[in-house]
C-alpha positions in Angstrom: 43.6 -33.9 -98.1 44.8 -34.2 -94.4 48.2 -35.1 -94.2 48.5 -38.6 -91.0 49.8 -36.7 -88.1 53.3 -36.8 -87.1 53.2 -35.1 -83.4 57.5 -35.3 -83.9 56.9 -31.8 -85.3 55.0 -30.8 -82.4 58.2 -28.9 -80.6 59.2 -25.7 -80.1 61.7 -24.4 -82.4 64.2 -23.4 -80.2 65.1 -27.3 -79.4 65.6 -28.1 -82.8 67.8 -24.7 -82.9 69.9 -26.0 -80.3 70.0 -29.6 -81.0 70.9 -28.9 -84.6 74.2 -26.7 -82.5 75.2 -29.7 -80.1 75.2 -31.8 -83.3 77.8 -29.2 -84.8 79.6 -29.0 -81.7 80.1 -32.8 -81.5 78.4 -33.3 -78.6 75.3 -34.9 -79.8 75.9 -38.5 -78.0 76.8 -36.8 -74.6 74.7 -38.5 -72.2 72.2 -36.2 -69.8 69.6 -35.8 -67.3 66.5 -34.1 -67.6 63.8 -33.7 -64.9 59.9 -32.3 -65.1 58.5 -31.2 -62.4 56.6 -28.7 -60.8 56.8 -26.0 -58.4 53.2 -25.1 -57.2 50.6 -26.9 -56.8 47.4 -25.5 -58.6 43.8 -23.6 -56.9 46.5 -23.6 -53.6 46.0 -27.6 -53.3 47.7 -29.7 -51.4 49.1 -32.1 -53.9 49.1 -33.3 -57.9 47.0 -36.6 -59.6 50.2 -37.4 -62.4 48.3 -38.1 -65.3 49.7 -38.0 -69.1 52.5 -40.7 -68.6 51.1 -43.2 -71.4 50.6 -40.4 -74.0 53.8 -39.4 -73.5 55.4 -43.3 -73.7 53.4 -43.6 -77.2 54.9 -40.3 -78.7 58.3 -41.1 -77.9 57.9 -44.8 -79.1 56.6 -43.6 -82.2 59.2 -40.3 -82.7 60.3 -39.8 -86.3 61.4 -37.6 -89.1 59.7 -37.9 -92.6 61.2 -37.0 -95.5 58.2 -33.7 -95.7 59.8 -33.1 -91.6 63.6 -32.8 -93.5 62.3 -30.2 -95.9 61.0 -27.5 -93.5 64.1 -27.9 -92.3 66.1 -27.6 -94.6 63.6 -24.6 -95.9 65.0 -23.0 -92.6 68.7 -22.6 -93.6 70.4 -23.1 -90.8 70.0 -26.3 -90.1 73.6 -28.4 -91.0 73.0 -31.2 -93.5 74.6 -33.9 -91.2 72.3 -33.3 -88.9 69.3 -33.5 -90.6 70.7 -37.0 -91.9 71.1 -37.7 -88.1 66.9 -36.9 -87.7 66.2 -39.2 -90.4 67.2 -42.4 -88.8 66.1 -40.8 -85.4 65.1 -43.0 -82.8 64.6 -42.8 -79.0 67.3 -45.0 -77.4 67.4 -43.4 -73.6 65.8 -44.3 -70.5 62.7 -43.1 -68.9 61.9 -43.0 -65.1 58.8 -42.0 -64.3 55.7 -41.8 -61.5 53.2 -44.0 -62.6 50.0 -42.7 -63.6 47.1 -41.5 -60.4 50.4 -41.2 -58.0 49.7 -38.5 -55.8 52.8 -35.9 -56.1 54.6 -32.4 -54.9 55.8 -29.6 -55.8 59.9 -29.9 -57.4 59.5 -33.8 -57.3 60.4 -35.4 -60.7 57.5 -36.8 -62.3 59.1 -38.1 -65.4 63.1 -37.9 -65.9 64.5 -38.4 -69.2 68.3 -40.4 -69.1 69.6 -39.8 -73.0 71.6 -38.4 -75.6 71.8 -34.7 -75.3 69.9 -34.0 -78.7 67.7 -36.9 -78.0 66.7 -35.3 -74.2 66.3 -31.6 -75.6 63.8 -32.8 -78.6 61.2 -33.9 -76.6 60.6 -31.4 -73.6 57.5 -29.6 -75.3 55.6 -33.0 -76.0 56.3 -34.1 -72.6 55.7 -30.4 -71.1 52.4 -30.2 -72.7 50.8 -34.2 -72.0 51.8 -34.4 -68.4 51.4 -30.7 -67.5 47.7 -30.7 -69.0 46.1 -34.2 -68.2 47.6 -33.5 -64.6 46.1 -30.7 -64.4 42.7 -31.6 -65.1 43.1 -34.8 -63.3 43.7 -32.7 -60.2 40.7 -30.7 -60.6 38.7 -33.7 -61.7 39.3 -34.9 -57.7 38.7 -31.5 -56.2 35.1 -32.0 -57.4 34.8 -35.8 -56.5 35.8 -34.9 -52.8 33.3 -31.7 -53.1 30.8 -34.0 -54.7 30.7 -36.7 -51.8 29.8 -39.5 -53.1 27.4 -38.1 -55.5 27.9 -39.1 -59.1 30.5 -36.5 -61.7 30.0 -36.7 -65.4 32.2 -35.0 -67.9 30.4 -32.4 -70.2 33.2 -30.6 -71.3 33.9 -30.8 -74.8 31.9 -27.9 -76.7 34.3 -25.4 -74.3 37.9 -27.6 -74.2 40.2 -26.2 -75.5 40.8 -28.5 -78.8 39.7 -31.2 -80.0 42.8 -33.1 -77.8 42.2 -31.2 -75.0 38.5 -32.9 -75.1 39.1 -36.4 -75.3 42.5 -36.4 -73.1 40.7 -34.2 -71.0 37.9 -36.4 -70.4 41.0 -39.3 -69.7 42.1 -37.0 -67.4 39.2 -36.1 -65.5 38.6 -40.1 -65.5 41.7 -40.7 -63.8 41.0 -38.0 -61.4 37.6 -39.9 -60.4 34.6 -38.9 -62.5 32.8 -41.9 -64.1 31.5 -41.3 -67.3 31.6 -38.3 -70.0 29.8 -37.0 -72.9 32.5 -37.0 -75.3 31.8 -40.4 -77.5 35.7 -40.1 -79.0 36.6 -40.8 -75.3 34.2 -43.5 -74.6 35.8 -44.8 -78.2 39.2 -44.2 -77.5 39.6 -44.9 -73.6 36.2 -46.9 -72.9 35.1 -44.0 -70.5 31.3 -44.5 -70.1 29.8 -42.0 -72.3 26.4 -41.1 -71.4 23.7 -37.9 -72.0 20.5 -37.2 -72.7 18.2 -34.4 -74.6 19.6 -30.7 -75.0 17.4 -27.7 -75.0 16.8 -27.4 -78.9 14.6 -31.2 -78.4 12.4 -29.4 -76.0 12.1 -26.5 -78.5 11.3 -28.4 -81.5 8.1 -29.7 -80.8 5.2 -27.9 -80.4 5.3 -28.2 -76.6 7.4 -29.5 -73.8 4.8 -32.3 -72.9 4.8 -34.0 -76.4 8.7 -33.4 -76.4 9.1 -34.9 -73.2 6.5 -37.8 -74.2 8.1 -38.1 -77.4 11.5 -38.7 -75.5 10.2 -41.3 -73.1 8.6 -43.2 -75.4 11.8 -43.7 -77.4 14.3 -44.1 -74.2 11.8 -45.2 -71.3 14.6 -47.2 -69.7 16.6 -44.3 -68.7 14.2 -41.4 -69.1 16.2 -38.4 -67.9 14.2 -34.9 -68.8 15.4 -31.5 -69.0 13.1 -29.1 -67.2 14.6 -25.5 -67.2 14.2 -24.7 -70.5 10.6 -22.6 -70.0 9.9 -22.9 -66.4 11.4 -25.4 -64.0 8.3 -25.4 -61.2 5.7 -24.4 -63.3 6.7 -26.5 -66.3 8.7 -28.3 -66.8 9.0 -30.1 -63.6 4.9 -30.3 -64.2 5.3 -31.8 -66.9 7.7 -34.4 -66.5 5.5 -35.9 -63.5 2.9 -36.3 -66.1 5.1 -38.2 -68.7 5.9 -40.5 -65.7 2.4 -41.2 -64.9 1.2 -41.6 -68.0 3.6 -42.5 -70.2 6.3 -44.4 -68.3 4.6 -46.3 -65.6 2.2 -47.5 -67.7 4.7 -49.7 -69.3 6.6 -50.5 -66.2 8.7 -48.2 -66.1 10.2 -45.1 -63.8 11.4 -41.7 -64.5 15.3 -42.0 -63.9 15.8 -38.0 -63.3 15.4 -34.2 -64.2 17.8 -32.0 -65.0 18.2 -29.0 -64.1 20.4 -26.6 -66.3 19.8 -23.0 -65.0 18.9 -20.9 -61.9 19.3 -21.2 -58.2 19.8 -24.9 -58.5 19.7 -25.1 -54.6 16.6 -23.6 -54.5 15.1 -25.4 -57.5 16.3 -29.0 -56.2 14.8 -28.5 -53.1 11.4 -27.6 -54.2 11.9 -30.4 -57.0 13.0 -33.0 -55.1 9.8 -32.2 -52.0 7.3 -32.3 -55.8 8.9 -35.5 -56.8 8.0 -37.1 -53.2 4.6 -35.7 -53.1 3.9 -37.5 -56.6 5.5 -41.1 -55.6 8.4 -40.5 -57.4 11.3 -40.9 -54.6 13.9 -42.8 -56.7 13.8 -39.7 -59.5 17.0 -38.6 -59.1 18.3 -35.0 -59.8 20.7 -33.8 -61.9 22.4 -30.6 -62.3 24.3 -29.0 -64.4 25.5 -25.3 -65.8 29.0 -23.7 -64.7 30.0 -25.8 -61.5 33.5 -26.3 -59.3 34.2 -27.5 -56.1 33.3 -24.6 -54.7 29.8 -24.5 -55.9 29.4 -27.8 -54.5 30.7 -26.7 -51.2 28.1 -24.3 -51.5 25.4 -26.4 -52.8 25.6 -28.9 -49.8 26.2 -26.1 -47.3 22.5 -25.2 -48.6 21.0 -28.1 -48.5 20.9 -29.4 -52.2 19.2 -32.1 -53.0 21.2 -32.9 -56.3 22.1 -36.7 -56.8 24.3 -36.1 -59.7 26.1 -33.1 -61.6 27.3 -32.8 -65.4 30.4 -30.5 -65.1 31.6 -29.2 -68.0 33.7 -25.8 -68.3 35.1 -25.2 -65.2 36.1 -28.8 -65.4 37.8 -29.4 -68.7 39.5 -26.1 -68.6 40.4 -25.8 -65.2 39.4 -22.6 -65.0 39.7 -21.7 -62.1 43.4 -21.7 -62.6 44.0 -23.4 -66.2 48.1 -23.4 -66.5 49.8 -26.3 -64.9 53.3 -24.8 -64.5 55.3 -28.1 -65.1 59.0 -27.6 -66.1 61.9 -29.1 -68.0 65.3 -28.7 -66.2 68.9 -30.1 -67.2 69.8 -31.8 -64.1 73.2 -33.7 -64.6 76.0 -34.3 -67.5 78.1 -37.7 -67.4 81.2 -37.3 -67.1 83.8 -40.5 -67.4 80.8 -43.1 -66.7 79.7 -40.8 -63.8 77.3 -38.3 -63.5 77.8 -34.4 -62.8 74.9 -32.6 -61.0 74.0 -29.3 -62.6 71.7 -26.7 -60.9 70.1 -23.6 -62.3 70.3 -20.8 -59.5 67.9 -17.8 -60.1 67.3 -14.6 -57.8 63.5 -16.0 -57.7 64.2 -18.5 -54.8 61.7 -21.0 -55.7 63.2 -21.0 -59.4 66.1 -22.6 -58.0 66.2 -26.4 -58.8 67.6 -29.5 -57.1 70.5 -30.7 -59.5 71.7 -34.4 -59.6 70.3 -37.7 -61.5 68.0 -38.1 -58.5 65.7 -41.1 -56.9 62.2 -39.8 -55.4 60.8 -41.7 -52.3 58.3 -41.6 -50.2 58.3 -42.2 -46.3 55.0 -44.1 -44.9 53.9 -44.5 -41.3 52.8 -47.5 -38.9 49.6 -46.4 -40.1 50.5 -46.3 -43.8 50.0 -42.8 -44.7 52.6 -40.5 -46.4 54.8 -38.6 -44.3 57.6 -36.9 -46.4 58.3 -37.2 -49.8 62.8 -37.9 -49.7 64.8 -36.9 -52.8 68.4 -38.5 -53.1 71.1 -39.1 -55.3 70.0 -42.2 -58.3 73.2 -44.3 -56.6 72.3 -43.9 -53.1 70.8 -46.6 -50.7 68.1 -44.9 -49.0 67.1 -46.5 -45.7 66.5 -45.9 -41.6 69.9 -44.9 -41.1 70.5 -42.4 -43.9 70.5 -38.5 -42.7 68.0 -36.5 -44.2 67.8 -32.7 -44.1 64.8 -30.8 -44.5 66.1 -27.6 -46.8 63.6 -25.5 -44.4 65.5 -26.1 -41.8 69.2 -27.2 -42.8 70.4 -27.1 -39.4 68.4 -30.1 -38.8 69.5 -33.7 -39.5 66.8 -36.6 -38.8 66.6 -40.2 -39.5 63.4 -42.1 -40.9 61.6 -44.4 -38.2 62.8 -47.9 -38.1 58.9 -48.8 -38.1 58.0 -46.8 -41.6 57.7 -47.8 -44.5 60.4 -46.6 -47.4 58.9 -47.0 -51.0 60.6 -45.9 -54.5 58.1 -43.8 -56.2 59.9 -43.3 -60.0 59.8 -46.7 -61.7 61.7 -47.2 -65.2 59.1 -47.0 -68.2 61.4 -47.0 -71.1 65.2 -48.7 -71.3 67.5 -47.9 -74.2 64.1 -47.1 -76.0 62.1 -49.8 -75.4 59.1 -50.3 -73.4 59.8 -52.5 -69.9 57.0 -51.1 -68.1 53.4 -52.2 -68.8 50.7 -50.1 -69.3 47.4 -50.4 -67.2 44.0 -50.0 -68.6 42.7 -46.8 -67.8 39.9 -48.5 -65.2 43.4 -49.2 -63.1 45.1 -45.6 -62.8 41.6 -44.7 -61.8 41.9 -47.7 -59.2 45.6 -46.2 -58.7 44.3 -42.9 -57.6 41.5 -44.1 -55.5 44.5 -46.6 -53.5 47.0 -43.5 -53.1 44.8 -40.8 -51.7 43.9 -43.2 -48.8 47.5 -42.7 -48.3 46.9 -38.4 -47.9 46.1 -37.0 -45.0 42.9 -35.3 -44.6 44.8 -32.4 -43.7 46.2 -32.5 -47.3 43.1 -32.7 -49.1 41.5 -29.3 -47.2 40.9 -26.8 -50.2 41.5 -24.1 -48.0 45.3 -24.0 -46.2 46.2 -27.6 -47.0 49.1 -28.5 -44.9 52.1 -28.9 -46.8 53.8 -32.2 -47.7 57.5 -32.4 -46.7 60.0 -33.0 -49.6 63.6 -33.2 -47.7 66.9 -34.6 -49.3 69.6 -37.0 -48.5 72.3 -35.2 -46.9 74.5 -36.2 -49.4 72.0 -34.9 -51.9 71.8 -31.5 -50.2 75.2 -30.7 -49.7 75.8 -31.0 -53.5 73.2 -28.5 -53.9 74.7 -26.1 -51.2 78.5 -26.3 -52.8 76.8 -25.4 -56.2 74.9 -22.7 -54.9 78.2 -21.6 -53.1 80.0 -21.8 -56.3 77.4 -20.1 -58.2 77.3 -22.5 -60.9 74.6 -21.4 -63.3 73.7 -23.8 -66.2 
């Protein structure tokens, strides 16, 4: 019998280990700051889709300890008896800030920041480490393709290679967010109300005796949305031949068209071109073709650079595992301590410059033009007023003090989600962060969205901000 899954236990063991010593060392209710972020954006991008935020609100909503959770515990020995009393009336009672979901965001920006009780904050860095870091990713990758694509329609076919059963249907939510309109995966067309869509595989053509009467067979059954696969003999010779005579005489007879062929193998810009001139010949100019097998944004690039004539594409692999670069390097960083009702930055320093972090309980903003496009991304301190007469430094160039334009635009990008562990925020349907996305990378600058050399967004700091950081660094404070 399956046992319901708890994902409380999902964790590593390590935060457990040292939550179990700060309830020992009495320290259990000291209130912190925890940021996750990341500090490069993936394939050499130019930015980040945030994606994961609502599976992460449901987890910590629902965190508990069952009594089977106590005894592997306790099956540990080392764990101290008062505080595994202390997990079983465990409940999240901090404060969540977050992005919302299909913001566009850069590198050592906090996406979510966790306000809580120590043991509370160190609990739940794996769950949030692994929702946001891997439905950002894919969402980010998901939009590389759209852009690659343009305008021509995505589906999601990535399931049979995802990495998990999760990885699948959060995938496809991901991918979703990032801009692709339907998937393959019926759990996320159950689950998220993605459009979930597909056709005939391979092993139909094979079955029958040959590919007419298992195309015929096909449209017969479906002839409202006939879509045939024609690369699993011959594309040209076959397939492609006999698909044209399915649509004449089965489909049209009864009023109806042949919606597409797809194409699954070979040099699909070769094939499309010499399919989609056939289809002409034959009357058939609103048969759209489809491609699949192994695709990325570059392969598009390419595709279109060669004239293509593909209407749609069914991405699967490359897709759903981001393979081209498949880790999302999101991190988990102590930030600040309180200390008598006010709140003591803390920085880790490392000898790998871009390791070191910017300390502080910190408000993330973004700086808009007369035009309404992002300029600069502006961190500052959670209890500063940020406005056109504040002094910014870019940490490039700290010689440098600037002040925003009276004529942008100042807007608070982190938004509380969660307060003293209940929900404040409400969530939008899925159909919205898609909606979300679309809105915010009207705000990017072409020059952003380049796959190749995308200029890079500024993130500067309030002065007050960044001289904190320097004194720290000066002091060598390591935490």
């Amino acid at each position: 019998m399956t046992r319901k899954r708890n994902l409380s236990m999902l964790a590593d063991y390590y935060e457990f280990t040292m939550a179990n010593g700060y309830y020992q060392l009495g320290l259990k209710d000291e209130w912190v700051v925890f940021d996750m972020f990341y500090r490069r954006n993936p394939d050499g991008g130019g930015f980040v889709i945030a994606a994961g935020l609502e599976q992460f609100i449901d987890y910590l909503l629902n965190l508990h300890f069952d009594e089977e959770d106590i005894a592997y515990f306790q099956s540990k020995k080392i764990y101290d008896e008062g505080f595994l009393d202390y997990l079983r009336h465990f409940r999240f009672s901090g404060n969540v800030y977050a992005v919302k979901e299909g913001s566009i965001v850069y590198p050592n920006t906090p996406l979510i920041t966790i306000e809580a009780p120590l043991c509370e904050a160190q609990i739940v860095e794996t769950m949030l480490l692994l929702t946001v870091n891997h439905q950002s990713l894919i969402a980010t990758k998901a939009n590389r393709m759209v852009k690659a694509a343009k305008g021509r329609i995505i589906m999601e076919f990535g399931a049979r290679r995802a990495h998990g059963y999760d990885a699948a249907v959060f995938g496809a939510r991901a991918a979703y967010i990032g801009g692709i309109g339907s998937t393959a995966t019926i759990a996320a067309d159950k689950a998220f109300g993605i459009p979930a869509v597909g056709t005939m595989a391979h092993s139909w053509v094979q079955f029958f005796d040959n590919e007419y009467e298992a195309f015929k067979a096909y449209a017969t059954l479906y002839p409202d949305n006939c879509t045939l696969l024609i690369d699993t003999y011959d594309v040209l010779d076959s397939g492609l031949v006999n698909a044209i005579k399915v649509a004449k005489e089965v489909l049209m007879p009864r009023g109806h068209r042949l919606a597409g062929v797809r194409i699954d193998s070979g040099d699909l810009a070769y094939l499309s071109k010499k399919v989609r001139k056939k289809l002409d010949e034959e009357g058939l100019h609103d048969t759209k073709i489809v491609a699949s097998n192994s695709i990325d944004e570059y392969l598009l690039e390419s595709l279109f650079d060669q004239g293509a004539k593909i209407d749609s594409f069914g991405i699967g692999e490359r897709l759903i595992t981001a393979r081209s670069e498949p880790v999302f390097g999101g991190v988990y960083k102590l930030a600040a301590i309180k200390r008598d009702d006010k709140y003591q930055p803390k920085i880790k320093i490392s000898e790998n410059i871009e390791k070191i972090t910017v300390p502080g309980f910190k408000n993330l903003y973004r700086i808009y033009d007369e035009e309404d496009m992002g300029m600069i991304d502006v961190l500052a301190l959670y209890d500063e007023t940020i406005d056109h007469n504040t002094p910014l430094v870019d940490p490039n160039k700290p010689y440098k003090r600037y002040y925003i334009d009276p004529k942008a635009k100042i807007e608070k990008l982190n938004i509380p989600i969660i307060e003293q562990g209940r929900l404040i925020y409400d969530l939008p349907s899925l159909k919205a962060i898609q909606n979300n996305t679309k809105a915010n990378l009207k705000r990017v600058w072409d020059e952003e969205k380049r796959f190749h050399h995308p200029h890079r967004h500024y993130v500067d700091l309030s002065e007050k901000l960044y001289q904190i950081r320097e004194e720290l660094l000066k002091a060598g404070e390591i935490t």
